[in-house]
N, C-alpha and C positions, 0 to 999 in steps of 0.2 A: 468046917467049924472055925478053923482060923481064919480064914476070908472073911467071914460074919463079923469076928472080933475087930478083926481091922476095920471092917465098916462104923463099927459100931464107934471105935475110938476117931473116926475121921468126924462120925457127926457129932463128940460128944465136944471136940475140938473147936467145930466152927459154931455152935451152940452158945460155946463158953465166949466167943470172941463176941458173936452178936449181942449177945446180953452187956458184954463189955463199954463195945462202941455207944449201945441205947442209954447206956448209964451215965456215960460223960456228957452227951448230947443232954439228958435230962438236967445237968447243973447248972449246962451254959445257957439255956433257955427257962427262965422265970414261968411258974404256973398265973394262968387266965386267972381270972376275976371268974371263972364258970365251971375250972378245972382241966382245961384243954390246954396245951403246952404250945408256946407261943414264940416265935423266931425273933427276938428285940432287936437283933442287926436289921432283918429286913422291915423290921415294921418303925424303924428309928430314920431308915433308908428310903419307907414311902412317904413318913411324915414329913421328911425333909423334901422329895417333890412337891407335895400338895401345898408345901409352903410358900415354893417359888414359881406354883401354877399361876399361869397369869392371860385371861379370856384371848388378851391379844395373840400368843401361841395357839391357839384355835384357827384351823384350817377355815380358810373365807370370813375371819371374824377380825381380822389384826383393823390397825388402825391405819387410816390411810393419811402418807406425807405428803400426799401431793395429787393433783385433780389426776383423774383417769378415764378416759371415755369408751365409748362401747363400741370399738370396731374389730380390733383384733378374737380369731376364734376361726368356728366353722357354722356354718350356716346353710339352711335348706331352705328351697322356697317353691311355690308354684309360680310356673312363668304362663306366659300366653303374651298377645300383643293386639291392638283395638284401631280401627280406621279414626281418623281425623274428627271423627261424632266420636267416639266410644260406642263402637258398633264390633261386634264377633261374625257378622253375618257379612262372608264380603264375595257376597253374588258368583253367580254363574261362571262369570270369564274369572274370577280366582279360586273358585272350587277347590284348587290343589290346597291353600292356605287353612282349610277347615283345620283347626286344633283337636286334638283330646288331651284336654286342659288337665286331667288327671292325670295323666303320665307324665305329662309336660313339667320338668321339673329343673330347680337349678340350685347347685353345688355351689357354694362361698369358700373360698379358705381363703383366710386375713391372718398370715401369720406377723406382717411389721405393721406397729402403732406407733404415734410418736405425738405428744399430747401436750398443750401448754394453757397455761392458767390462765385466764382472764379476769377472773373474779372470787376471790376467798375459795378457790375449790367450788365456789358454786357454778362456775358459769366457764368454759373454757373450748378451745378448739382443739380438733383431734383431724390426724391427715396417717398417712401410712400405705402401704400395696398392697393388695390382694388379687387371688386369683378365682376367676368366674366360670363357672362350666355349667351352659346352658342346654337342653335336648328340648327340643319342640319337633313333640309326636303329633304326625297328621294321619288323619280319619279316612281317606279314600287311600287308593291305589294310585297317584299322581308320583312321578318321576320328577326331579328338575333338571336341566343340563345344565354342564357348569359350561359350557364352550357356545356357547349361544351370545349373539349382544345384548341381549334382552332377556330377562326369565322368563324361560319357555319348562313349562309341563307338559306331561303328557301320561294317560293311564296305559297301564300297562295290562297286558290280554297274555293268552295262551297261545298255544299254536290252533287251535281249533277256534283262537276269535272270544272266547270267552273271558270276563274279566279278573283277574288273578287277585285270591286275595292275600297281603302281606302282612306277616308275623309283626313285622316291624317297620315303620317307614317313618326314620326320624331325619332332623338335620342337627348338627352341634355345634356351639357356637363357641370360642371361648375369649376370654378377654382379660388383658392384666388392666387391674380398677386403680385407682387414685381418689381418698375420699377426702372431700374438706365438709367438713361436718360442724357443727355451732351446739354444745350440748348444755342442758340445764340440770344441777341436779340435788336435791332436796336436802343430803345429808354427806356434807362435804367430808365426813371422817368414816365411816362406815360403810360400804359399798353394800351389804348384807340386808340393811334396813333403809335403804335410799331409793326413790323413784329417778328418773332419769325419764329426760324430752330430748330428744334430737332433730335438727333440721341440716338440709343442707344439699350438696352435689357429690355426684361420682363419676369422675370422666372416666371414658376406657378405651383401651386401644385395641382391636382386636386381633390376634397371635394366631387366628386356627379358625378353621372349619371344614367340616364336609358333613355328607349326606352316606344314611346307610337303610339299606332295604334287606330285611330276612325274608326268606323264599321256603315255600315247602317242599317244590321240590328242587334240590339241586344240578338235577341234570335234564332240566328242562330250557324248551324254546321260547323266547316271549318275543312280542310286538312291543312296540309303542306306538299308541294311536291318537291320534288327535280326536277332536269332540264330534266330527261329524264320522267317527272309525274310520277314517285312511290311515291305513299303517305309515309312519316315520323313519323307523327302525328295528330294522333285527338283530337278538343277540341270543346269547346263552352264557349261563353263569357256573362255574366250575366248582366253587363253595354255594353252601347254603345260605348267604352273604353274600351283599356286594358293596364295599367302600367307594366311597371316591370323594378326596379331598380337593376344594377349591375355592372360591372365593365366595360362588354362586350371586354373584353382583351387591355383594352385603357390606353395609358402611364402614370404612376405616375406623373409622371413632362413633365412640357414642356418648353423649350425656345424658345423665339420669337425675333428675329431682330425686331426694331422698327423705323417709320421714323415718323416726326407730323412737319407738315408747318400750318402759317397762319399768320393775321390779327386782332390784338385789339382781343377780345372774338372769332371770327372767327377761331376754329382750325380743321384741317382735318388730318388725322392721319393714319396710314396702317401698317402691322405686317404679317411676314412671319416666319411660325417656320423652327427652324433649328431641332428642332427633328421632331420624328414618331408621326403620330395620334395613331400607334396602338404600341404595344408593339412587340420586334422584332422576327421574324415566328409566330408571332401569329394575324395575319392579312396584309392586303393589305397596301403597303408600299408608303403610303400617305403624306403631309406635307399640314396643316393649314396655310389660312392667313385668314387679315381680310382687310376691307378698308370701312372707315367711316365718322364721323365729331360729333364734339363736342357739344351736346345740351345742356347741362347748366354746365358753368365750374366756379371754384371762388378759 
């Protein structure tokens, strides 16, 4: 019974205290115009934001002090490369070159821009680094060697002669770019509601390459055979992979014509090289492009 009693005077206690706290609260806060009780600090505290809201504080809406052109960011594109016609088809003796232009993909990242005005914000040149990372996936079982003088293919068989098919059979190229670019662009304060025209070049030097083949089986024998099947080479691969970095006789430098149209943040972009994918008689006399769009640019 006396346990109960004390319970009783513990809730009659914090009962009294609540009703207390809700009572002052109700003085310092003014009743609604609807009867609903209304906080005047915070709502004298929002008015005063909304007062000094201003569109420019809006993310991708400010106004802009000065031209800024469209290189820096990250970028995706489809890659492939075309004989001297604009031709994909490049015969019998380069078989190995067949693309699958769908996988065939290349990686942009432009992290330095550096950008100067030519004309009211409307018209200006942008230059800056970027780095390029190419994979051009081929369609047969073709090998290349990198220790060869010449680029030599070869398909690759089983131990029973048969031809092996692989998971993966790319090569990667990479390159640090240098872009001089000439851009146009409609709405010199706003980048949000501005079209934009770009022309221009992108030299590159090339930092890296090699070739990579995935295998199904790992602890398997293979050939390399030339076209009329005379084996080359025998080997066996200890991963289900096999790297190998090298030159594969592929051009020091490259130049690219460049074109990039678009929209506010919207840019789409495409590059055609005016040199050789390979270096010259020392492979199939190819020219690079790409064609893409800008996924996060600033």
């Amino acid at each position: 019974m006396r346990k109960l009693l004390r319970i009783s005077a513990v809730l009659f206690i914090f009962l009294t205290l609540v009703i207390k706290v809700n009572a002052q609260d109700e003085k310092k806060c003014p009743m609604h115009k609807h009867g609903h009780l209304s906080d005047s600090a915070s709502m004298a505290e929002f008015k005063s934001a909304m007062e000094n809201f201003n569109m420019d504080d809006f993310p991708f809406y400010k106004h802009k002090k000065k031209y800024n052109g469209h290189w820096a960011g990250i970028e995706l594109a489809v890659s492939g490369y075309v004989t001297p016609s604009f031709d994909m088809n490049f015969g019998a003796s380069n078989a190995f070159m067949n693309l699958n232009t769908a996988r065939s993909l290349t990686v942009n990242i432009n992290p330095f821009e550096l950008n100067v005005n030519l004309y009211k914000n409307h018209i200006g040149f942008t230059t800056g680094l970027g780095f390029q990372i190419t994979n051009y996936y081929f369609n047969d079982n073709y090998v290349m060697l990198n220790d060869s003088a010449t680029m030599k293919a070869y398909k690759v068989v089983d131990a029973q002669g048969k031809p092996v098919t692989l998971k993966v059979n790319k090569m990667v190229v990479s390159y640090l770019n240098l872009p001089l670019f000439f851009e146009y662009q409609t709405n010199p304060y706003r980048r949000i509601s501005s079209f934009h025209v770009t022309i221009g070049a992108v030299a590159g030097v090339r930092i890296g390459s090699y070739t990579k083949q995935v295998y199904n089986d790992k602890d398997g024998s293979y050939s390399l055979v030339d076209d009329k099947g005379n084996p080359v080479a025998t080997y066996s691969v200890s991963h289900d992979f096999v790297r190998d970095r090298g030159s594969y006789h592929l051009a020091p430098f490259k130049f690219d014509a460049a074109f990039r149209i678009g929209w506010s943040h919207i840019n789409l972009f495409g590059t055609y090289s005016l040199t050789k994918l390979f270096q010259n008689n020392q492979g199939p006399e190819v020219y690079p492009f790409t064609v893409g769009l800008t996924l996060l640019g600033w």
